[in-house]
N, C-alpha and C positions, 0 to 999 in steps of 0.2 A: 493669645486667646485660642488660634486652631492649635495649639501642640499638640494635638490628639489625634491630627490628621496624620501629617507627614509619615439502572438495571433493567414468556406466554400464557397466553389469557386463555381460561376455556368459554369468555362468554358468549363467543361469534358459534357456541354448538351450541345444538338444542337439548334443552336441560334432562334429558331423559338419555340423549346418548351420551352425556355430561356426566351425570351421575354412574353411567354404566362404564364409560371411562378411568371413573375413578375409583371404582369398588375392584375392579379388573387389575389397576395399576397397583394396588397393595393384595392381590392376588397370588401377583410373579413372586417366584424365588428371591429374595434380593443378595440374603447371604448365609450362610450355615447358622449362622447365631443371630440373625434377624428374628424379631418377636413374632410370638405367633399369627398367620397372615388370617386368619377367620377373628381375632381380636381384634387388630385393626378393620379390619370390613366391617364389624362390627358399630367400633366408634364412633367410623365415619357417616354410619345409617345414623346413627344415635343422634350426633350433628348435626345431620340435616335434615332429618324428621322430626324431634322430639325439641331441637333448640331454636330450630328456622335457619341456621345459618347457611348462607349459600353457597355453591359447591366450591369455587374458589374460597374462602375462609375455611368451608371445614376440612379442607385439604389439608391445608396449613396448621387447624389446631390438633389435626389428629397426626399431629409428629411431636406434636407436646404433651399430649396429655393419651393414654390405654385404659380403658376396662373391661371387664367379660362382662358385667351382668348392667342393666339398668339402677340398679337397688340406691349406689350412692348418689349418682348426679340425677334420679328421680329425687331423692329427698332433698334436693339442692334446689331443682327446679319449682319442686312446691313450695319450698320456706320462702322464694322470691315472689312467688307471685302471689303468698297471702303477704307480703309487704309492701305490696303495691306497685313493683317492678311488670310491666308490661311488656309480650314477647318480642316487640322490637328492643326494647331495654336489656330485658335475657340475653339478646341476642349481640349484641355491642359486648355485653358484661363477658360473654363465654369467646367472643371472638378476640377481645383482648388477653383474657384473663383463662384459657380453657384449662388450669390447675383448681379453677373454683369451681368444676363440676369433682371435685374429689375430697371438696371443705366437709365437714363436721357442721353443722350450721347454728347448732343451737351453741356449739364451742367457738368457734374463729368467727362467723358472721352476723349472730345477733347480740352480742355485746356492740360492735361495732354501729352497730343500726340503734341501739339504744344510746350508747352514746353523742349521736347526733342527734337523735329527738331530744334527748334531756338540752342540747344546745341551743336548742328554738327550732331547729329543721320539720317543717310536716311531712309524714311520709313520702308524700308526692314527690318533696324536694329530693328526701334523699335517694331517692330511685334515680331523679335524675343527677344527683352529686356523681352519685357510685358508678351509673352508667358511663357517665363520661369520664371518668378516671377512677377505676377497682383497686387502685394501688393500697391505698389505705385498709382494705380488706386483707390483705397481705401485713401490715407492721402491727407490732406485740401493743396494745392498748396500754398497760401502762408503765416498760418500758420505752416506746416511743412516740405513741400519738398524743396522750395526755402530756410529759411534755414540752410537747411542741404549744398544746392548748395554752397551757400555763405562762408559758411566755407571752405567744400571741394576745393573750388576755391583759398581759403587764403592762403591753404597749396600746392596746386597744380600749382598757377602760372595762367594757361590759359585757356579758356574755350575747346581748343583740347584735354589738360590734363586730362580734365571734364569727355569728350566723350570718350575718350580711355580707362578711368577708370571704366566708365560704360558700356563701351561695351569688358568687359572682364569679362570672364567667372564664375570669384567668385567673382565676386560685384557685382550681382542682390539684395544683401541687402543696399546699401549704402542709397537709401532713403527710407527705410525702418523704419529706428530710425531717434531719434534727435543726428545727428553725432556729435556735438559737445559734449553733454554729454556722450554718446557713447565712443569716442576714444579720447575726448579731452585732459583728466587726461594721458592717457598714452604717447600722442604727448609730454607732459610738464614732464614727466619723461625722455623722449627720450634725448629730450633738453640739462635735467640736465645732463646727462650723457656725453655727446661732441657730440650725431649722428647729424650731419650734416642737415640741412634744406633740399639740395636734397635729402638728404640716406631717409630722412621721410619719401617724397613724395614719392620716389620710391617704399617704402614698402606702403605706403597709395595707389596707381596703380595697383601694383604686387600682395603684401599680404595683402590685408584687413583685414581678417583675424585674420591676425597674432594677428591687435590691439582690438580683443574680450574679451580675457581676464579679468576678475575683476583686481583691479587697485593694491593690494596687490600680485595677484599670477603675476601679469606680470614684475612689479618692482622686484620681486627676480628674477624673470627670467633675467630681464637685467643685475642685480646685476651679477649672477650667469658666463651669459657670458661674461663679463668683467673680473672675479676674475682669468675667464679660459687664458687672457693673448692676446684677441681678441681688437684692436684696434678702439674704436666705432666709429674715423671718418672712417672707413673702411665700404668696402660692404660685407666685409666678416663675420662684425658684422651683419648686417642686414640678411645674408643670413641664420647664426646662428640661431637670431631670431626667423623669419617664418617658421624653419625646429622644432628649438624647442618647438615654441606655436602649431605646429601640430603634437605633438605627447604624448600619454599618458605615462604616468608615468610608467606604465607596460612594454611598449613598449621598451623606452629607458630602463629597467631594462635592459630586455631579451638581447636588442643587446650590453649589456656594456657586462652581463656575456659574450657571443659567442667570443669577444674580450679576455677576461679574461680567456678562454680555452685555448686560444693559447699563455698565457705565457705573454700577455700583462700587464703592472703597467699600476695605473693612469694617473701616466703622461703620459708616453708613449701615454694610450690614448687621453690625453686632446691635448697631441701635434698633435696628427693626425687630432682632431676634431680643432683644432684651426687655421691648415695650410690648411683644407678641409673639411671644417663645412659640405659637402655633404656629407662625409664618413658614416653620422650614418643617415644619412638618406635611406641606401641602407635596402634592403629586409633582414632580421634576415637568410636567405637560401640562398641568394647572398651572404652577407656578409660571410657566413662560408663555401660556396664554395671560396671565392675569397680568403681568409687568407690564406685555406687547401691548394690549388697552390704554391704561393707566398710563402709562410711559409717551406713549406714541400715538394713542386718539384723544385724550385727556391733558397731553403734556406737562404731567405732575414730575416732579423733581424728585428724586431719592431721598433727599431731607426730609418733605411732603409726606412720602409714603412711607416712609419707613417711620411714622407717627402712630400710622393705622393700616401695619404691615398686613393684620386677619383680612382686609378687604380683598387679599390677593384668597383668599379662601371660597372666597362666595363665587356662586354658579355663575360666570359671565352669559349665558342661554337663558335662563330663566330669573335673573335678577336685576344684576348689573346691568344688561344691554334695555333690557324693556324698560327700567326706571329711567336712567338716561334719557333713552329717545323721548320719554313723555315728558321731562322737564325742557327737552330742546324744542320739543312742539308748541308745551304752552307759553314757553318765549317768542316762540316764531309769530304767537297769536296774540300775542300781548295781553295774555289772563294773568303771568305772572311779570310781575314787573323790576321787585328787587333781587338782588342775588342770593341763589341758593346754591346751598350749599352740596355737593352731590355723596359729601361724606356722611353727612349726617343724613340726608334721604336714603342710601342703601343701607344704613343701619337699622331703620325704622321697621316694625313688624309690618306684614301685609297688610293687615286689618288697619293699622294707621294710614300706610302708605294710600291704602284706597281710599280711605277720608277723607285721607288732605288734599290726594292730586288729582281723584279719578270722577271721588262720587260729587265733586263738590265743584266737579269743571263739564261733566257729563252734558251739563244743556246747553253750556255753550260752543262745547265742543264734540257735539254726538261720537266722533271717528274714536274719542281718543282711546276708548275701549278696546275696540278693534285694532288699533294701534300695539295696544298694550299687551292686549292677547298674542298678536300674530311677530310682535319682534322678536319670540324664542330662535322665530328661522335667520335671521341676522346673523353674519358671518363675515370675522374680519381677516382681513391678511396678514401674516405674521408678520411682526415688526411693520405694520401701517403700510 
């Protein structure tokens, strides 16, 4: 099942001898064939007066991008900001991208800008699409943004699919490549496997991600979660997936060993990782906080736990411990009588939990509030 295992700042000056530093430094001679140095001092006023950028970025863009006059990256800076691009937005865009103060706008960037509104995008959105990744301003519409759509859409179903997909927060690259060759290989593994045409898309929305992979490491990864006994018309396969392509090989070492401290076999683990593929996504100091509880103040068994592995997920400071103490209270006081069950009470939303345990024991037990509030400070010792 594991085969898969085995570079100075100018911010500490004051922005004025800051700026005078740097208009100075592209002053000096640098070499006989060095561009002209009143151009440069130029750009870099241009920079950080007219786009906001700060003196450290527009240092940096003005080794990328030269002009003499204001005329093009004025006409840049206006076409953005009747598109509803905001000068912090401007200013992300030029500090990644400072070759797009030299665009054509009505040529290279508002076909672009129209093509995602035609997609369902509202302006708003796409200021902030583009802000956080301009790349797409940069590839030919339609030799390669369209497409990447066209595929995206095959797999996706509808052009809202489209939109949602792109306006989610890890798929600022999606047209960025040629998606088909991109993710196409591994969609056609997925296939082989039994995952489901929705479960693709879903991860195609969700995880993008996930399908980065080279097409050899991702296949044993599928391979891998399947051998673990994970159902791949399930979503539990997929959530596997996206947990497993984000994490380094080191990483899943670490949290198998913190497992492996407390007495866990393979199986054992794979069972937990297979009934709750989120279990090994928990923090390597969550997870061996949550065990040490569970394990050792609980005395739950790895069989036990490894049923409703996500419980190692939940806050032991603001959940686990304050529920806990207040079902050991109303035993101590004989409000509750038969056994409960402490699994199914941490599972329970707040609004329940207080009904059942808090509001409806209140008058006979005034403290138990106060109890419940104040066990956040609760603090146990590792390993009991």
């Amino acid at each position: 099942m594991f085969s898969l295992l085995r570079r100075g700042s100018f911010s500490e000056i004051h922005p004025t001898l800051n700026l005078l530093l740097l208009q100075t430094q592209f002053l000096r001679p640098i070499s006989s064939s060095s561009t002209n140095p009143s151009n440069q001092s130029f750009t870099l006023s241009y920079l950080l007066n007219s786009c906001g950028l700060s003196p450290e970025s527009a240092l940096s863009a003005s080794k990328k991008v030269r002009f003499k006059s204001p005329s093009k990256p004025d006409s840049v800076l206006h076409f953005l900001r009747n598109h509803g691009f905001s000068d912090t937005q401007i200013a992300n865009l030029i500090t990644k991208r400072p070759l797009l103060l030299l665009a054509k706008p009505q040529h290279t960037l508002l076909p672009k800008l129209k093509f995602l509104n035609e997609l369902g995008l509202s302006e708003p959105e796409v200021a902030h699409y583009l802000s956080t990744d301009p790349t797409i301003l940069f590839r030919g519409l339609e030799s390669k943004i369209k497409p990447s759509y066209e595929y995206l859409k095959s797999l996706l179903g509808t052009d809202e699919n489209v939109a949602a997909t792109i306006k989610s927060s890890c798929s600022s690259w999606i047209f960025n490549f040629d998606l088909r060759r991109v993710i196409g290989q591994k969609v056609e593994i997925l296939r082989k496997y039994g995952v489901p045409e929705k479960n693709i898309a879903k991860l195609v929305m969700v995880r993008p991600q996930s399908l980065s992979k080279n097409g050899d490491r991702f296949e044993e990864l599928v391979e891998n979660i399947s051998e673990m006994g994970l159902n791949p018309s399930s979503m539990q396969f997929v959530n596997a997936l996206y947990i497993f392509a984000g994490m380094s090989v080191s990483t899943l070492e670490s949290k198998l060993r913190v497992f492996e401290s407390y007495g866990w076999s393979e199986d054992e683990i794979v069972s937990a990782i297979r009934n709750q593929p989120v279990c090994i996504s928990i923090s390597k100091e969550k997870l061996n906080e949550g065990l040490n509880f569970f394990m050792n103040k609980l005395k739950w068994e790895p069989s036990k736990l490894a049923k409703d592995a996500n419980l190692l997920g939940l806050s032991l400071e603001k959940r686990v411990i304050p529920r806990w103490m207040v079902i050991q209270y109303l035993h101590s006081k004989c409000l509750i009588k038969d056994a409960v069950s402490i699994r199914c009470v941490l599972k329970l939303t707040e609004a329940k939990f207080l009904d059942k345990f808090l509001d409806k024991y209140k008058c006979k037990a005034p403290k138990i509030m106060k109890l419940y509030r104040g066990t956040s400070r609760l603090t146990f010792n590792q390993k009991g």
